[in-house]
N, C-alpha and C positions, 0 to 999 in steps of 0.2 A: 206386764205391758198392758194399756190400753189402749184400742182402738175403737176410735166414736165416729160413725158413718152420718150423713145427713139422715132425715128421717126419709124423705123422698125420692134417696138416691139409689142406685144401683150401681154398682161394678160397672167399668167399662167395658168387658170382658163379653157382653152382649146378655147382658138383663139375668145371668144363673146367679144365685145370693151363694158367696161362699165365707167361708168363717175361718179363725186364723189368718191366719196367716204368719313460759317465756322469757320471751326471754329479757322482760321487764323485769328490774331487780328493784323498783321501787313502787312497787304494787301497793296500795294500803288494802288492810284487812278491811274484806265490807260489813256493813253492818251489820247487815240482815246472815245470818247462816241457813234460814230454813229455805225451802222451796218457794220458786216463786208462785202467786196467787195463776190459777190457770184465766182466770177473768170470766168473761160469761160464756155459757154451753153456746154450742155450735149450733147457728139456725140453720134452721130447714132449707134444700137447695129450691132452686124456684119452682113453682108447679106443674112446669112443664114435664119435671121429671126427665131421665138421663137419657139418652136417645144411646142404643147399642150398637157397638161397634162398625162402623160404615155407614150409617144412617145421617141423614142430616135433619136436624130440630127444624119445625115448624117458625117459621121468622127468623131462621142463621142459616139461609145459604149461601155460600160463599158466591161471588163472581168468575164467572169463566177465564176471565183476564181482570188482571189487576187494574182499575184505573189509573191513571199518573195524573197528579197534580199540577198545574202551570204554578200556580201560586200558591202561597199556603198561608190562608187569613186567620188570625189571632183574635179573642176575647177582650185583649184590651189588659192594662194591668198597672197598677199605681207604680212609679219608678219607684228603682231603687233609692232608699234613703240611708242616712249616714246617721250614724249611733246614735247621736241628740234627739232624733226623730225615730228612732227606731224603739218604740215601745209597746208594752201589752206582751199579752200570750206570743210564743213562737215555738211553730214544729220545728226541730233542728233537725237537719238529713246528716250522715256524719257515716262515708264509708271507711271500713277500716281493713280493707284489703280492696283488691280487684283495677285498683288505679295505676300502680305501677310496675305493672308485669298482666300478663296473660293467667289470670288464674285465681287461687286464694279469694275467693267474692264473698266479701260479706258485710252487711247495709246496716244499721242501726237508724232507727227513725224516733222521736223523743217529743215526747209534749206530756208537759206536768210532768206527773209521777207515773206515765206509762211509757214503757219503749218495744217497739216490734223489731225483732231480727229478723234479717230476709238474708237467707242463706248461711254458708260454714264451711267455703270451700276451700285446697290444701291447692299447693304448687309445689312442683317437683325443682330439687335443685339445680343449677346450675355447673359445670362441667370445674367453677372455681369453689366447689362446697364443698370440699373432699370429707367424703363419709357423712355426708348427710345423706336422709333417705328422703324427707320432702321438707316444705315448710308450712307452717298455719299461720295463722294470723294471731295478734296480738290482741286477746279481748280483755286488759285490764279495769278501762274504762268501765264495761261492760260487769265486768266482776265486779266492782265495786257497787254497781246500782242492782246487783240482780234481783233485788226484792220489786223491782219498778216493769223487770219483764213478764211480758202479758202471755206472750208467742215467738214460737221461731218460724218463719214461714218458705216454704222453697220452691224456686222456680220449675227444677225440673231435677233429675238422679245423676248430671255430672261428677264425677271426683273435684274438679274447682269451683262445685256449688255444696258438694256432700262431706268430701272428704276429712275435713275436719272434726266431725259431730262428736264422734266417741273421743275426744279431747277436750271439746269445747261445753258440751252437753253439763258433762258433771260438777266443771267452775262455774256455772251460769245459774244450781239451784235445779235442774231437771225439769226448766220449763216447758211445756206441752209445746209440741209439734205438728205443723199443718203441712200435707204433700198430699198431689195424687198418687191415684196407686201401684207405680213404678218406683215413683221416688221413693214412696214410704216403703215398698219392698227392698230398696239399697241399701235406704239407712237400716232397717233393721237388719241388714247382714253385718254390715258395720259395729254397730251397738251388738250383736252377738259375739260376735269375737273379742273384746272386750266384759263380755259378761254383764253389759248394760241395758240389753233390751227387756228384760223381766220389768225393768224401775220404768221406761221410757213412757211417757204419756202421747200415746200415737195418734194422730187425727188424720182422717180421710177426710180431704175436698176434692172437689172439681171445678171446672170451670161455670159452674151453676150456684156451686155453694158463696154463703154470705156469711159472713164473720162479724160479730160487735166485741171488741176485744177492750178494757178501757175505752178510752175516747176514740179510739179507731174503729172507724167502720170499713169493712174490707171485701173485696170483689174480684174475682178472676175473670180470664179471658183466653180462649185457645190461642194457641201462635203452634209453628211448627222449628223443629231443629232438628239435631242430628239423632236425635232421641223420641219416643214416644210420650207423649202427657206432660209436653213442657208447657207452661202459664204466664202469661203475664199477673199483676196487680195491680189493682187499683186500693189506694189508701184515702180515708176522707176524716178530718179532723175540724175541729168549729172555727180551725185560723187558714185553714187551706189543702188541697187536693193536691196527694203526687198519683203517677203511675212509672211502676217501673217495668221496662217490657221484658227481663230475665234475658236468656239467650234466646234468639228469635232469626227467622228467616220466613218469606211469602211460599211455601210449595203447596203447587198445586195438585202433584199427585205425589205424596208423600209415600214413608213404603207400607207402615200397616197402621197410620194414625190419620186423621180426619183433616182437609186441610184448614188453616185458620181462619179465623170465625167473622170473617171485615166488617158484619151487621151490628156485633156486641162489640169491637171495639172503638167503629161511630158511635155507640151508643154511649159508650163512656165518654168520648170524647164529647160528647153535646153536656155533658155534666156540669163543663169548666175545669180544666185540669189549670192549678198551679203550676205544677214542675212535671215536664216529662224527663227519666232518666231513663237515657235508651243506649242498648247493645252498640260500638263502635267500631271492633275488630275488624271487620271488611268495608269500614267506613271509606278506604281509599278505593276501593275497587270498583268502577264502574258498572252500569248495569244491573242486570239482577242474577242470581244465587240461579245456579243449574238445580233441576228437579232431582230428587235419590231417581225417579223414572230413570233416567237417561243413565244415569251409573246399572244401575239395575239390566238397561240395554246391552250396555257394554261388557258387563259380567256375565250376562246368557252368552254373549258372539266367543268369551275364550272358555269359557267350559264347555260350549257345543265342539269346538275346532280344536282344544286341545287332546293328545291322543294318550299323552302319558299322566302320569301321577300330578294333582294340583294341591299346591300347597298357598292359601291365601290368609294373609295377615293382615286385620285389623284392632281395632278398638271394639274391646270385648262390650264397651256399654252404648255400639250401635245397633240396639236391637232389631231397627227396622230391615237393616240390611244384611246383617247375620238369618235374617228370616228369608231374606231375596235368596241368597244364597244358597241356603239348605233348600230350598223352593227347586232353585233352576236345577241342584246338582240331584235331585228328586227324580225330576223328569227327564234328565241325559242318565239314570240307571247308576249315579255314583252312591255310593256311602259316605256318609261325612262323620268324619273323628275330629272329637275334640282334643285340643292341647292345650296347658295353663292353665290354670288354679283360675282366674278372673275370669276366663272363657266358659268353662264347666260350668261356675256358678252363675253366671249368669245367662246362661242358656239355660239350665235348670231352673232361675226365678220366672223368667220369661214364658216358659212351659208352664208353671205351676199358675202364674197369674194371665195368661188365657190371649198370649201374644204371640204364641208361634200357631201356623196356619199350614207345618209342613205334615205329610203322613206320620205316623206314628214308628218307629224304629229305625225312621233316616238318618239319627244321632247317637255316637256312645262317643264315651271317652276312649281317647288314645291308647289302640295295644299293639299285638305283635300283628294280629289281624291286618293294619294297613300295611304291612309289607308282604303280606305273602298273597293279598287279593290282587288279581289284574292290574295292573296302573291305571285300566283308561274307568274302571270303578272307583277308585277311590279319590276321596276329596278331603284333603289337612285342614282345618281353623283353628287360625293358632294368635297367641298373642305374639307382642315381642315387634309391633310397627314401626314403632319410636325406637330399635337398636337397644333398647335395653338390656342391660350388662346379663341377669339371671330370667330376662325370657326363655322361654319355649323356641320364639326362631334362630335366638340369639344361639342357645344352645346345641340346634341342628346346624345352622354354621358352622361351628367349632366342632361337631364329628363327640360332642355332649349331651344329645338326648337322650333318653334309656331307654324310648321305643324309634324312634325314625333315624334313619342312615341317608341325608343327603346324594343319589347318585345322579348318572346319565340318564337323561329324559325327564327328571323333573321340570315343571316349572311353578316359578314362586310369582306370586302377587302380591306386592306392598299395599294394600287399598289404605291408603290414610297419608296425609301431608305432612311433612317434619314439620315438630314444634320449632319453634324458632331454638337453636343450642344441640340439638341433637342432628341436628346432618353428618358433620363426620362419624357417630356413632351408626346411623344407616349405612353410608357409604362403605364401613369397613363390615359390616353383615354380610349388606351385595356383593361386595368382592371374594369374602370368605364361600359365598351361594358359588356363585362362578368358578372357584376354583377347586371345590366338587362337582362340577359338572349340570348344575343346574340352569337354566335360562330362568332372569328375574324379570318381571314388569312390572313398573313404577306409574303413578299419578305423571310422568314426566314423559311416558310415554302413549300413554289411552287416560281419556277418561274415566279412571275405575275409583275415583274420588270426589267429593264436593262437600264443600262447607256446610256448616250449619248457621251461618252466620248471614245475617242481611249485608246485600251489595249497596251501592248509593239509590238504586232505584226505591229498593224497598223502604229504605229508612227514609226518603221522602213521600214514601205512600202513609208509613207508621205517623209522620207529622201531620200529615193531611189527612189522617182519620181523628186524630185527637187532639191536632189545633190545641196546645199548649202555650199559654202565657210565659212561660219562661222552660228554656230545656236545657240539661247537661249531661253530658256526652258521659260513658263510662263502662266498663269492662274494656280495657285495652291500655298499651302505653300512649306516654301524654305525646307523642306525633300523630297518633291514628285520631285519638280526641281533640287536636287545635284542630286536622285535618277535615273531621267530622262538625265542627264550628263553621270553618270556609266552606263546606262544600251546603250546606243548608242554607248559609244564606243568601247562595244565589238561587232559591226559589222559595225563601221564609221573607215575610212585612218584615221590612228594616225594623220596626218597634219591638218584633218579637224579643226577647232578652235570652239572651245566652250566658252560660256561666260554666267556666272550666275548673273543676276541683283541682288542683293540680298533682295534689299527693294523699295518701290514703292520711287520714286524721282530719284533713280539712272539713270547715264542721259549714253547710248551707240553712242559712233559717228562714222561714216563711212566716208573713205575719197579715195583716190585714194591712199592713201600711207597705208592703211589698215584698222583695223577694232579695237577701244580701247575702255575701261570702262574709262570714265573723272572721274574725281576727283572733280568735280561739285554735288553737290547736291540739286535737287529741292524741296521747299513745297510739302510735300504731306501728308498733318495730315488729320487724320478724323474726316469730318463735321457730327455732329449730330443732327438730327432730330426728334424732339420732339413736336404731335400735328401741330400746324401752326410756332412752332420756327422753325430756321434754321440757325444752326450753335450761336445760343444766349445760349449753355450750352456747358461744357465742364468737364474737369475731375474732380474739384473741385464740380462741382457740383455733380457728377457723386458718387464723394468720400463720400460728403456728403449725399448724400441718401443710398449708403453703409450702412455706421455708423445707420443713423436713422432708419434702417432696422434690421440691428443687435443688436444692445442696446441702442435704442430708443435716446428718446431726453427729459433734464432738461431744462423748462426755469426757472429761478431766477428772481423775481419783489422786485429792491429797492426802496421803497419810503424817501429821505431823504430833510433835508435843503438846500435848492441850497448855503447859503453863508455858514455856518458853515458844510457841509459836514458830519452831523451828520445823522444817521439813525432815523429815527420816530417809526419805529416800526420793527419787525425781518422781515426777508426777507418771501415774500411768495410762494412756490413752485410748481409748475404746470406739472407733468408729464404724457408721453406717449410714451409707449413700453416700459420704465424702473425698474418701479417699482409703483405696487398700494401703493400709499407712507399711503393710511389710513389701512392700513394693515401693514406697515413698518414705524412704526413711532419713531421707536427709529431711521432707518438709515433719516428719516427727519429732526427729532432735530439737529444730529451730523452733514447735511449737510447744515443747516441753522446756528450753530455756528459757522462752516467755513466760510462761506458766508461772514456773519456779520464783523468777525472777519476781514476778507479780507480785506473786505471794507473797517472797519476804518484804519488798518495799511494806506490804498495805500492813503485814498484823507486824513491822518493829515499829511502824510510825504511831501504829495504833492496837496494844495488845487486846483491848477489851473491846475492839470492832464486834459488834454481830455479825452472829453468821448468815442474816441475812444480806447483810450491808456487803458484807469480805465476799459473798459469793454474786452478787451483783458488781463489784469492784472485777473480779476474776474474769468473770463474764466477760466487760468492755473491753477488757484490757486483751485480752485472746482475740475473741470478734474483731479488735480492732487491725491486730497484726494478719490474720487472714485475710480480712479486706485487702489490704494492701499487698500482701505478698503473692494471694491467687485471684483476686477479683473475686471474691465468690461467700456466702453469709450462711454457712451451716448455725443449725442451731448451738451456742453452747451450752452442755450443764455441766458447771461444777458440785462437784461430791467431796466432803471436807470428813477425813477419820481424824480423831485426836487419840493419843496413847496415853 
């Protein structure tokens, strides 16, 4: 592994110098096999040098209160033209996740023979993916040029900005990696459990660092989210300027991260940005994004008043408030255990890289300890928010943990918001909490949760500092991004240009004659991942566990003559999830004279049928008569013995 720091930087950590740290089936083979070229070393960050932890830089201090803009004025920008006129150099912007669905983000930006990735993030399946475990993205495209990648660059340590990497890293050529030093702490636990981080080429930025990568010249920017050390970028090429703002939100009193930086983002904004691609998710929501402060309030008032055992479930990679946490339960005299594999280590990254501010010994992992200490000492952090089938809370619901026994006088805290699919999977947690005798509290009931994501207020503060020539909306589904279109332009210059990618492959090009959606479409299907598959299942398969799920599955055993094609004896029947067929034995007989019947019709008409043919023929012919006789489509398979 390498890791290359600015010359002039330091750790965020407060100035101590520490050391160490698809399912596309028609891919072409690319050309290039070796690693991609790293492009040019990493300049120096600017002279200011890194200002530590809580400190604000000489020329960035934020405003007390956000300004709001009445109007939001524009640069000016050649219209869009149509193909005949659209020529010369062109950056193509071209996402290939993060457009339809909450999650999977990953950006491809292209000019000449250079392309920068911005991001590799994974999404969890859906309740209709049976046995999938998440999904990634589709980097074919991406494979095929990987001798043309310069960098991979990331906004900030999410799983739907990170999650991906040790899948996508190794098809891509193992080109070098740009993150602060949270992200790059994630991904490199990531790439270690795979056995990738020794190869990985690691790079430390900050919001100070400058990058000339190829024809990209590159620039960051603080913003604040649900996480510490997340960034925007700025990208700057000879035919035109993007920024992308990653995942973002205005707080002003964040819980252990600096708030963001309003001076260096006018200041790119005075640049002239071509395309701003900004964060959408909360784009309907009015207003602006509550402070982590205010959650942080509300989490001191139930740890001081509660009397018994507190068991609180979040998102292991909130570190700001995993540290509020262990803070307040610090000072009411609790102990706090960890639970979950992702909690552990990520409280252990977070200690080791200089972001927990709690005393020293207020954390261990989960033992027999929190059951036999006082209840009004002890404080649970657990994973398992999202109702997750093999969490940690999941697990003490169901009377399944192998250190905590759910009793009388617990109380649980959900702190974190259903992702959109997973409600009834909470709801059947909270219920299973209740019926051991715990009391639960929910985001539905206190404030003990808040986005990381910009309200409408913000995302027209974001417009009105970098006054963009052309913006499109992105990270969210396509309602929240038409949504985030209308709601801008009641205070964007009518001239401003907007543009809605509408599906992930949609390719945007920039040029000096202006700014078009191509009529180009790239790969971008979703690879699933299943155990140690990756990308070897697909919809069929997908459909197929469907069906076996719903109305089960018939297999049919023939045993007949291989040369006469004659049966030896009736078919015999083997079912599961369809029907206890010795309970149901008249619908046996009748789907065994079908059977029979089948068969002889297809191999007298035709003795030299294959056997794939004769058992596709089998197939319909069964399938067909269940439909009709139960309403109902188990899977068939026919099994053909010859003697």
């Amino acid at each position: 592994m390498e890791i290359h720091r600015p010359p002039s930087a330091t750790p965020d950590s407060g100035g101590k110098k520490k050391h160490g740290w698809f399912r596309n089936k028609k891919n072409k083979k690319p050309a290039h096999q070796g690693n991609a070229p790293q492009g040019n070393a990493l300049l120096a960050s600017s002279s200011q040098g890194h200002v530590a932890q809580g400190h604000v830089a000489q020329g960035h201090v934020a405003p007390s209160r956000a300004p709001q803009p009445n109007k939001i004025p524009h640069h000016g920008i050649a219209p869009r033209t149509d193909a005949k006129h659209f020529g010369g150099d062109k950056l193509r912007i071209i996402p290939l996740g993060g457009l339809e669905e909450i999650g999977k983000n990953i950006m491809a930006l292209e000019y000449r023979n250079d392309i920068i990735v911005i991001d590799a993030g994974m999404s969890f399946a859906g309740p209709d993916m049976l046995g999938v475990d998440f999904i990634v993205p589709d980097i074919s495209y991406l494979e095929a040029r990987k001798n043309k990648i310069r960098g991979m660059l990331f906004t900030h340590g999410h799983l739907d900005h990170i999650g991906a990497i040790q899948y996508v890293l190794p098809k891509l050529g193992n080109p070098p990696i740009y993150a602060n030093k949270l992200a790059l702490g994630l991904i490199k636990g990531r790439l270690k459990e795979f056995a990738l981080d020794k190869s990985a080429k690691l790079n430390f930025v900050n919001e100070l660092s400058k990058l000339k990568l190829g024809a990209f010249e590159i620039e960051f920017f603080r913003v604040n989210h649900s996480i510490p050390n997340s960034m925007g970028i700025y990208l700057n090429t000879p035919v035109g300027s993007v920024v992308h703002t990653g995942d973002f939100k205005f707080d002003h009193s964040p819980a252990i991260d600096r708030p963001t930086d309003f001076q260096r983002i006018a200041e790119i904004g005075r640049k002239g940005i071509d395309v701003l691609m900004v964060d959408s998710t909360n784009a309907l929501r009015p207003g602006f994004c509550k402070s982590e402060a205010e959650v942080a309030a509300k989490l001191e008032e139930i740890i001081e008043k509660t009397k018994g055992r507190l068991i609180i479930a979040s998102f292991s990679s909130l570190i700001g408030r995993i540290n509020q946490i262990v803070n307040i339960a610090a000072k009411n005299n609790r102990k706090v255990f960890l639970s979950g594999r992702s909690m552990i280590d990520n409280v252990k990254l977070a200690e080791e890289l200089g972001y927990a501010t709690y005393p020293k010994g207020t954390v261990r992992k989960i033992n027999a300890q929190a059951n036999s200490m006082p209840p009004s000492q002890v404080l649970i952090l657990t994973t398992g928010a999202q109702g997750e089938t093999l969490s940690a809370l999941t697990r003490m619901a169901m009377g399944e943990h192998s250190s905590i026994k759910i009793r009388e006088g617990d109380t649980v805290l959900i702190s974190a918001s259903p992702i959109p699919g997973n409600e009834l999977a909470i709801v059947n947690v909270i219920n299973n909490l209740y019926a051991q005798g715990a009391k639960v509290i929910t985001n539905n009931d206190m404030d003990i949760h808040v986005s990381g994501h910009a309200h409408q207020e913000e995302l027209k503060l974001m417009y009105g500092l970098i006054k963009p020539k052309c913006y499109v909306p992105i990270h969210g589904e396509l309602y929240m991004r038409k949504g985030h279109i209308e709601m801008i332009k009641t205070v964007a210059d009518p001239s401003m240009l907007a543009t809605c990618l509408d599906n992930n492959g949609d390719v945007l090009e920039i040029s000096k004659q202006g700014v078009r959606k191509s009529k180009e479409k790239v790969p971008a299907n979703d690879i699933l991942v299943d155990g140690l598959g990756f990308g070897d299942i697909g919809s069929r398969v997908i459909q197929d566990r469907k069906v076996m799920s719903e109305d089960g599955i018939v297999v049919m055993l023939f045993h007949a003559y291989e040369e006469s094609k004659r049966l030896i004896s009736e078919p015999d029947i083997i079912s599961r999830g369809f029907l206890y067929l010795k309970e149901s034995e008249e619908i046996a007989r009748e789907v065994k004279q079908v059977a029979s019947k089948a068969f002889e019709q297809i191999t007298q008409q035709n003795r030299k049928i294959p056997l794939k043919d004769l058992k596709g023929e089998l197939e319909r012919n069964i399938s067909n008569f269940i439909r009709k006789r139960l309403r109902r489509e188990p899977m068939i398979i026919p099994i053909i013995m010859y003697a």
